[in-house]
C-alpha positions as YAML, in Angstrom:
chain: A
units: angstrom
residues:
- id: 1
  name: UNK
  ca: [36.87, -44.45, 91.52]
- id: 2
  name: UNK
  ca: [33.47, -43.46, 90.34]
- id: 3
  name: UNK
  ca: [32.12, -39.86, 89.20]
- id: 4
  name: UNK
  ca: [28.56, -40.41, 89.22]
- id: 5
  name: UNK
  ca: [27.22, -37.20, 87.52]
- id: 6
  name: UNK
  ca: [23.32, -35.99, 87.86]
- id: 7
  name: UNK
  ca: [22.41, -33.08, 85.12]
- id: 8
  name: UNK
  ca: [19.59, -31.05, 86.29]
- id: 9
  name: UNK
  ca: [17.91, -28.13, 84.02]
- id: 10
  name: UNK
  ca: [19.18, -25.85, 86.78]
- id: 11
  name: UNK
  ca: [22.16, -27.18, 88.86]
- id: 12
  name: UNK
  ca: [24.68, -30.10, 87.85]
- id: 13
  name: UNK
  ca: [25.73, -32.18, 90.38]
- id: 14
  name: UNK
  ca: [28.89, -34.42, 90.81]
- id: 15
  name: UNK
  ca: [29.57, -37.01, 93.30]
- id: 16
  name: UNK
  ca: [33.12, -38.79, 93.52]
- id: 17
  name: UNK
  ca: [32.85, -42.28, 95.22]
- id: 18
  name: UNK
  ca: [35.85, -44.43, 96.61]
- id: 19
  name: UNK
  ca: [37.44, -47.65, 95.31]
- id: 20
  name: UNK
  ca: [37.75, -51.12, 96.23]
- id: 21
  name: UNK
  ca: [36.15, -51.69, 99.98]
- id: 22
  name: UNK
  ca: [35.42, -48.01, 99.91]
- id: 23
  name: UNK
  ca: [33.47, -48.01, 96.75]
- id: 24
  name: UNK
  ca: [30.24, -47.33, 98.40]
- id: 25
  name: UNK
  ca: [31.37, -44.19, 100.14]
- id: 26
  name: UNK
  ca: [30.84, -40.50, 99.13]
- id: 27
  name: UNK
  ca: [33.93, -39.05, 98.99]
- id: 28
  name: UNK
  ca: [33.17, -35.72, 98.33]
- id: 29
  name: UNK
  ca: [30.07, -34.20, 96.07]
- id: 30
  name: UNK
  ca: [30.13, -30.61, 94.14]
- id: 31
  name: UNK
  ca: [26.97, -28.34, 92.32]
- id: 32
  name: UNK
  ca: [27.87, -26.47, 89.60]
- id: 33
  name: UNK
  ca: [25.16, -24.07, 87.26]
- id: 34
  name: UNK
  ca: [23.69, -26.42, 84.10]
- id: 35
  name: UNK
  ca: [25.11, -24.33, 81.04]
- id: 36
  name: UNK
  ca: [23.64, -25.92, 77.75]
- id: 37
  name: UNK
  ca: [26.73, -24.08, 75.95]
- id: 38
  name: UNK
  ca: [29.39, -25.33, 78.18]
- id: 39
  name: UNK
  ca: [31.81, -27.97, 75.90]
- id: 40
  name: UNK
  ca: [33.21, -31.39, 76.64]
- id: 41
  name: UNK
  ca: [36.65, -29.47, 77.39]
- id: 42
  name: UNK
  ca: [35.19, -27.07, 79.87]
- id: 43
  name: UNK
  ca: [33.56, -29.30, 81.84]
- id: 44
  name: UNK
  ca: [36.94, -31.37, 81.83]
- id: 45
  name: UNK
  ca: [38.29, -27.89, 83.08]
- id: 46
  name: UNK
  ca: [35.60, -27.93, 86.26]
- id: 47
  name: UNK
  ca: [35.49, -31.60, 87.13]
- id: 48
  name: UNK
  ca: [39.63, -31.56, 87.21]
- id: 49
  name: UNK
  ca: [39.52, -28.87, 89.84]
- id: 50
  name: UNK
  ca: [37.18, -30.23, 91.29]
- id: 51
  name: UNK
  ca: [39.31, -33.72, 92.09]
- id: 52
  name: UNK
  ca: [42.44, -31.88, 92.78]
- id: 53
  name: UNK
  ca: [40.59, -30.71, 95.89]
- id: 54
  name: UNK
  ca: [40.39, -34.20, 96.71]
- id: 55
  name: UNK
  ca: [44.08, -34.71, 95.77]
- id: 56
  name: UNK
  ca: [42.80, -36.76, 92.74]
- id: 57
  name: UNK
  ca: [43.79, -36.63, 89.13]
- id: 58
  name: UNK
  ca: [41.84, -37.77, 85.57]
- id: 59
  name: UNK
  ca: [43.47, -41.33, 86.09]
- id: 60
  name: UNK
  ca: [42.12, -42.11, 89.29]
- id: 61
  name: UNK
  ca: [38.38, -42.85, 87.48]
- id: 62
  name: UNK
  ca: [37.64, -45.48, 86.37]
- id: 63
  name: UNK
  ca: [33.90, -45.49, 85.61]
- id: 64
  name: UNK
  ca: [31.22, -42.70, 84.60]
- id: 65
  name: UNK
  ca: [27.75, -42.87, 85.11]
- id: 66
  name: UNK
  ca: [25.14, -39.85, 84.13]
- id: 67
  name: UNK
  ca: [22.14, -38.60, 84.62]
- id: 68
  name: UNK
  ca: [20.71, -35.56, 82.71]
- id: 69
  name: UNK
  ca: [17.52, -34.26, 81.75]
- id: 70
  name: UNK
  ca: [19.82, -31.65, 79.04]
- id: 71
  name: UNK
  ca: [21.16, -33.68, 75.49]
- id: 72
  name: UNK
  ca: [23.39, -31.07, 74.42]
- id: 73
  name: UNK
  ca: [24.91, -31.39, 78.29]
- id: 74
  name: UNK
  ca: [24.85, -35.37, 77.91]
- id: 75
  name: UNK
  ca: [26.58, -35.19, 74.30]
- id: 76
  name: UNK
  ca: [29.55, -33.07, 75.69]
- id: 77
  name: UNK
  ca: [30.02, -35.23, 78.91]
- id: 78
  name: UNK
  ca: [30.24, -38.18, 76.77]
- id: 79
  name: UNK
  ca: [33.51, -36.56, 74.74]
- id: 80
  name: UNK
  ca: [34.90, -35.63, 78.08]
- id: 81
  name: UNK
  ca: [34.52, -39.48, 79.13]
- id: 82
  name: UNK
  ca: [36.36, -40.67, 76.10]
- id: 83
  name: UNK
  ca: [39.01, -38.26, 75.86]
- id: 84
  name: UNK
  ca: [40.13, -36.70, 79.54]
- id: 85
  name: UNK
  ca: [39.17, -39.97, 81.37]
- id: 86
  name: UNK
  ca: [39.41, -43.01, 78.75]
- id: 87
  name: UNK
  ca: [36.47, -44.87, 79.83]
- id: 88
  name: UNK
  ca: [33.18, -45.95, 78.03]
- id: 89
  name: UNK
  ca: [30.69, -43.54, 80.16]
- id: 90
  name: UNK
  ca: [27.03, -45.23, 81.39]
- id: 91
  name: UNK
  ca: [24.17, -42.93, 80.46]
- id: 92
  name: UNK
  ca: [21.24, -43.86, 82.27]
- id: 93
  name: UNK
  ca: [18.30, -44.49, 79.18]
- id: 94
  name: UNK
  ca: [16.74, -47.37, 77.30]
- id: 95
  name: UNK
  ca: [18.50, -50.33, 77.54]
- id: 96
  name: UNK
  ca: [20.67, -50.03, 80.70]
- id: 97
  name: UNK
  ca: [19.66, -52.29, 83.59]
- id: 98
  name: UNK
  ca: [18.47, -50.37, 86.79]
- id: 99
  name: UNK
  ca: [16.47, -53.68, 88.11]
- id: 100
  name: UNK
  ca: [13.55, -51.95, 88.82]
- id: 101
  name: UNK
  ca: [10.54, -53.01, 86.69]
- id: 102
  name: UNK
  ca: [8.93, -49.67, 85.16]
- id: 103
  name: UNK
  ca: [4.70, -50.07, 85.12]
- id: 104
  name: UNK
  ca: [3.65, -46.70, 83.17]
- id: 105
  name: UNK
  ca: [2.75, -46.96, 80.22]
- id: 106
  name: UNK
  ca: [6.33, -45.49, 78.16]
- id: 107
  name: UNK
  ca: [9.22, -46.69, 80.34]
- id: 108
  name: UNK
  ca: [11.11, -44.18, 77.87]
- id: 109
  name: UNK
  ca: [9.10, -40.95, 79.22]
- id: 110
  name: UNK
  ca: [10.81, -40.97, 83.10]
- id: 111
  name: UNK
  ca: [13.50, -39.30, 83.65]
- id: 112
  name: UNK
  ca: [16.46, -40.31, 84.08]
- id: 113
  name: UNK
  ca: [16.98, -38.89, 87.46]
- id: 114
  name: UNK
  ca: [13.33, -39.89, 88.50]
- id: 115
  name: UNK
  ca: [14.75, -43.56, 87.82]
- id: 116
  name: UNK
  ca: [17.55, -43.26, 89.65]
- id: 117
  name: UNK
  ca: [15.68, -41.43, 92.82]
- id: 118
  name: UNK
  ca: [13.32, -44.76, 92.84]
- id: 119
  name: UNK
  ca: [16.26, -47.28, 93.12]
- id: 120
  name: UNK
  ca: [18.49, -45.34, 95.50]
- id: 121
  name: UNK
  ca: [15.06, -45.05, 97.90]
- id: 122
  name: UNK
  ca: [14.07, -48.48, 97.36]
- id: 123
  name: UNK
  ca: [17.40, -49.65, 98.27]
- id: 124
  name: UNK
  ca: [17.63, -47.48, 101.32]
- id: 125
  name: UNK
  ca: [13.96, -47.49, 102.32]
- id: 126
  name: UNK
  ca: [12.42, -50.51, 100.56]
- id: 127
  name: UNK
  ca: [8.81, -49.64, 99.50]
- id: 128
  name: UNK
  ca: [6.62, -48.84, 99.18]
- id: 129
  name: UNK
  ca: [7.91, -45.42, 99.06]
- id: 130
  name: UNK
  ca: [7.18, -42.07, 97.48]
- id: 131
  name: UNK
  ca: [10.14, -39.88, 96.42]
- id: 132
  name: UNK
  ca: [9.57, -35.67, 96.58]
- id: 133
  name: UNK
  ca: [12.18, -34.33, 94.59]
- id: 134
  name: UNK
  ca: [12.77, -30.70, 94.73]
- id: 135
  name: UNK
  ca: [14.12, -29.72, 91.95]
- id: 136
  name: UNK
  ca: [13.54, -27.10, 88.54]
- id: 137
  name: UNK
  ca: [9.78, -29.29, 88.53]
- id: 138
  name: UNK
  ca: [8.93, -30.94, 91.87]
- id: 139
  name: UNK
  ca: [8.53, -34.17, 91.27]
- id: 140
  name: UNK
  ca: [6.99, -37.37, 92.42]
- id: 141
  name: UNK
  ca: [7.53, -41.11, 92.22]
- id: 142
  name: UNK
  ca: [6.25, -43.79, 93.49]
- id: 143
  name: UNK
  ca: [7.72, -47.67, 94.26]
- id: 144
  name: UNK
  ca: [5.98, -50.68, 95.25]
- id: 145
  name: UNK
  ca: [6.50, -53.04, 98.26]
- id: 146
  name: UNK
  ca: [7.47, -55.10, 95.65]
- id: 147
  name: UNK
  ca: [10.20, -52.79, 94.06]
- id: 148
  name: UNK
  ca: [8.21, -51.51, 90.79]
- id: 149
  name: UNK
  ca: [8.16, -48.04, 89.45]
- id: 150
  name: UNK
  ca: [4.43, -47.06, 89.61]
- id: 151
  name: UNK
  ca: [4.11, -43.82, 88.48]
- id: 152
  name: UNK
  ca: [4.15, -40.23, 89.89]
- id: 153
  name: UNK
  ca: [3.27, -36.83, 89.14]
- id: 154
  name: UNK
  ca: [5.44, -33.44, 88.33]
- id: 155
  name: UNK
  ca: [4.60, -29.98, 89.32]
- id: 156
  name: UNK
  ca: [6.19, -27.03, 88.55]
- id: 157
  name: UNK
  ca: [9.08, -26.28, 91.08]
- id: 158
  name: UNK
  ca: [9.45, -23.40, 93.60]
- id: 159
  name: UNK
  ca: [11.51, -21.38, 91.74]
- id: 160
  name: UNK
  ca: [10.06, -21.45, 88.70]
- id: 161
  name: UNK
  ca: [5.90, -20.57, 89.97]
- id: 162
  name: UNK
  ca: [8.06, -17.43, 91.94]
- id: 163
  name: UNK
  ca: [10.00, -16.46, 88.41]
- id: 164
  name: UNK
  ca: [6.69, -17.05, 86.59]
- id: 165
  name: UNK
  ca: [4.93, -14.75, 89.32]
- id: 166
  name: UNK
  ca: [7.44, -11.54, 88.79]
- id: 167
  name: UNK
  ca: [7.57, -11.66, 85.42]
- id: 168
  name: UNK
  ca: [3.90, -11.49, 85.28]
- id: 169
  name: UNK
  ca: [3.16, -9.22, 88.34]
- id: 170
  name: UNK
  ca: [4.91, -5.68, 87.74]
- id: 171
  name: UNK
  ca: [4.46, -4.34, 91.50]
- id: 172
  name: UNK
  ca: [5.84, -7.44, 92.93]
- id: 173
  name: UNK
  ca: [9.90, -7.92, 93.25]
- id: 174
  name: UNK
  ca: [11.84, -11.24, 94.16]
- id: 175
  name: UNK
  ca: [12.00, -12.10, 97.89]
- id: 176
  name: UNK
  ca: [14.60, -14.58, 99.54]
- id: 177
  name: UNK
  ca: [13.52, -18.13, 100.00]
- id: 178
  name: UNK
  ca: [13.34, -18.08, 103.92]
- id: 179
  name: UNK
  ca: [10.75, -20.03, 106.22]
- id: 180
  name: UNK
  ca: [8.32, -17.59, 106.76]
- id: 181
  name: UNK
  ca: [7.33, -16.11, 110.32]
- id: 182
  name: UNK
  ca: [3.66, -16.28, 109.99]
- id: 183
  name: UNK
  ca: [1.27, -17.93, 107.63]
- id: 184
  name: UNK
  ca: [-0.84, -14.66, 107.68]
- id: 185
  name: UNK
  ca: [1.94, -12.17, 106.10]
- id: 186
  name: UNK
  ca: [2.12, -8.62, 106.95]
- id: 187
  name: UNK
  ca: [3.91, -7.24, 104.46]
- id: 188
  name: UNK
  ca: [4.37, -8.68, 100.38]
- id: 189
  name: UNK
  ca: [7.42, -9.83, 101.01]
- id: 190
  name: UNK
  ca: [6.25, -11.79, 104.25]
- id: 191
  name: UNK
  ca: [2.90, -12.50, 101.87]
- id: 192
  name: UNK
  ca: [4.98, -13.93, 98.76]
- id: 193
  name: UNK
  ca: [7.09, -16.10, 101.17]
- id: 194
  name: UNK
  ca: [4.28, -17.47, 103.01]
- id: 195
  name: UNK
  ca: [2.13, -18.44, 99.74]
- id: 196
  name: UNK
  ca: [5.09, -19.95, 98.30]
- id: 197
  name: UNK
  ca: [6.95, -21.89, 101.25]
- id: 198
  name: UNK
  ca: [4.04, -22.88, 103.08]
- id: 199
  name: UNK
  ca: [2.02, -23.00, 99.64]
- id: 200
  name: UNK
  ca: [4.97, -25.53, 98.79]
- id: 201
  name: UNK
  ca: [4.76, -27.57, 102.03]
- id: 202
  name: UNK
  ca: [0.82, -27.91, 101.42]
- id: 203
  name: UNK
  ca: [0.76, -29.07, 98.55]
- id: 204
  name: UNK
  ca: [3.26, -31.59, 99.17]
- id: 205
  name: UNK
  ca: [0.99, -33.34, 102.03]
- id: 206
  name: UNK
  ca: [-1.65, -32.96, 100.10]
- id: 207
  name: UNK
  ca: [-0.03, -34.79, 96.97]
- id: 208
  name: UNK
  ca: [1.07, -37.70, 99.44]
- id: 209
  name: UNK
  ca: [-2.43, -38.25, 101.08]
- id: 210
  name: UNK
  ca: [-3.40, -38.34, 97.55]
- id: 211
  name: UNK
  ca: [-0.95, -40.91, 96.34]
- id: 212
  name: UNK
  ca: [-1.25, -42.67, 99.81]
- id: 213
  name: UNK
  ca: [-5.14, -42.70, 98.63]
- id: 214
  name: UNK
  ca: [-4.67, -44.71, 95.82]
- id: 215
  name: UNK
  ca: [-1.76, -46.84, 96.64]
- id: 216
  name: UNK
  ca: [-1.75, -47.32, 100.31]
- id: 217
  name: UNK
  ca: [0.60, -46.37, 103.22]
- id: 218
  name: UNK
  ca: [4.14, -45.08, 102.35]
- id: 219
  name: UNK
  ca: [7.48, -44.34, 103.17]
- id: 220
  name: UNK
  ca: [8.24, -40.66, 102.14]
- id: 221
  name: UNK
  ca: [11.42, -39.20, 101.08]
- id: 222
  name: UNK
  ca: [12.84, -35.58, 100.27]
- id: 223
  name: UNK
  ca: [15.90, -35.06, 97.74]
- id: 224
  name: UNK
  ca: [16.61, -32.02, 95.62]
- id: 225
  name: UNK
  ca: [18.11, -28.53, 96.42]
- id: 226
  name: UNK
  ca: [15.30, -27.22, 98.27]
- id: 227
  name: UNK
  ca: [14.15, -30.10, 100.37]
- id: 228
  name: UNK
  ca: [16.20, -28.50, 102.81]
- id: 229
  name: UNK
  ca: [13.86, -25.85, 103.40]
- id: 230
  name: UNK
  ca: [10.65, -27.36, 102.67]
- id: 231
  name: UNK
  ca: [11.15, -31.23, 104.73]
- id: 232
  name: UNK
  ca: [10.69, -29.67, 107.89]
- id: 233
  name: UNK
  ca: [7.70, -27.81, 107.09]
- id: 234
  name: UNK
  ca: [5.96, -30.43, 105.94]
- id: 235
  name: UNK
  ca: [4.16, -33.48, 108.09]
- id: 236
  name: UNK
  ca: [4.07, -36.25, 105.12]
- id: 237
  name: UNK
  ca: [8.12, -36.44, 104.82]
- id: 238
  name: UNK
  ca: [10.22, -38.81, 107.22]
- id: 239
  name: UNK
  ca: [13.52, -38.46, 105.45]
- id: 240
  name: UNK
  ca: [16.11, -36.03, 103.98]
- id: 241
  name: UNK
  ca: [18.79, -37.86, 101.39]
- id: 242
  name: UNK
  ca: [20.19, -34.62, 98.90]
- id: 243
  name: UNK
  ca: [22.45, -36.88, 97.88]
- id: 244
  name: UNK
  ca: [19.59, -39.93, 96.50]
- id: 245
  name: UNK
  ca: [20.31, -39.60, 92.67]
- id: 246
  name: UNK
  ca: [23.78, -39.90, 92.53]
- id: 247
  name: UNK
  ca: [23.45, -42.83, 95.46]
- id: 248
  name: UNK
  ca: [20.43, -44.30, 92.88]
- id: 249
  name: UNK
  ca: [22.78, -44.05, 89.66]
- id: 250
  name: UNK
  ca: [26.12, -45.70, 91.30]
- id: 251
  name: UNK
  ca: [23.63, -48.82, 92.20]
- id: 252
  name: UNK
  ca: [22.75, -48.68, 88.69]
- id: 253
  name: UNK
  ca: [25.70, -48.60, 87.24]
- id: 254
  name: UNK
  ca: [27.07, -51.37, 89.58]
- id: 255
  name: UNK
  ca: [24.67, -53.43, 88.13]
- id: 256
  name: UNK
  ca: [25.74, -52.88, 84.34]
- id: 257
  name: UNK
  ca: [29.47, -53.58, 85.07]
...
């Protein structure tokens, strides 16, 4: 079995998948908090407890691929390869084959999660294709008809302009992230969730006409914690996959066996 493991600067997230004819399959997927502190042994504590929901034990792995955006988080998942699970762990980074030509100009800049959004779409989706991901930033990445990595752009996610926005506002206090009732807001809280939700949505179609501007007609596709929310407010996105990276990084590391 495969645990295909995503680290986010927010949220880690941890998808089992099956063995032999059922290799492809999901089994079962679980979120935990990113903690930069956390060591190789705790996170052998969560991701055991996490399989013996499953019924599953360390010995049932056999492979472990990663993606994370946190070093100190990669470093300690490494030791928890090696010693709980006895298996040489794929970090997606220079030098591991994803198949997927990269036309910026530093391949090493894009992250490894960006990477493994653009395979998992193009495989899914073909191209060309533009991939929202709603993450800590809100990202986006583009893929050729052809199956290149072309480029994107990052924003600054949801929940980071709203922490930015009370720390810097005294008289205004954090509101749940809910669809809002009106665009027009008649109260702040109605006012904060408007500007942000539907602010979010905007500027989401507007980033795809943009990219749609320069690189022609696209397939678009939400991942990330909060597409949830934001897909059906928008009119640019066509499809919901929350589970894209870790689909993206088991191709990838299919490839490298």
């Amino acid at each position: 079995m495969l645990l295909a493991i995503d680290v986010g600067n927010t949220q880690t997230v941890i998808g089992l998948y099956g063995s032999g004819a059922s290799r492809h399959e999901l089994v079962d997927h679980w979120r935990m908090a990113t903690n930069a502190d956390r060591t190789s042994d705790e996170h052998a504590l969560a991701v055991r407890d996490f399989l013996a929901i499953k019924g599953h034990e360390f010995t049932d792995v056999s492979g472990i691929a990663i993606s994370s955006g946190v070093p100190s988080v990669t470093a300690a998942l490494r030791l928890m390869a090696t010693r709980y699970f006895s298996v040489d762990p794929m970090v997606l980074g220079p030098g591991v084959k994803t198949g997927m030509p990269i036309l910026i100009d530093n391949p090493k800049e894009v992250g490894a999660d960006r990477i493994a959004n653009a395979v998992g779409a193009f495989d899914l989706y073909g191209g060309p294709t533009i991939v929202v991901d709603f993450g800590t930033a809100t990202t986006f990445d583009v893929i050729s008809a052809a199956g290149e990595y072309l480029g994107g752009a990052i924003t600054p996610g949801l929940r980071i302009s709203l922490e930015a926005l009370f720390s810097r506002a005294a008289a205004l206090r954090n509101v749940e992230l809910a669809e809002p009732r009106h665009a027009i807001g008649k109260s702040t809280v109605e006012a904060i969730q408007s500007g942000t939700v539907f602010g979010y949505a905007a500027l989401v179609d507007g980033m795809c006409d943009r990219i749609m501007d320069e690189a022609g007609e696209a397939t678009v596709i939400a991942t990330g914690g909060l597409s949830v929310l934001l897909e059906p407010l928008t009119r640019s996105i066509e499809h919901r996959e929350p589970m894209l990276t870790l689909h993206g990084l088991r191709l990838i590391w299919e490839k490298n066996q």
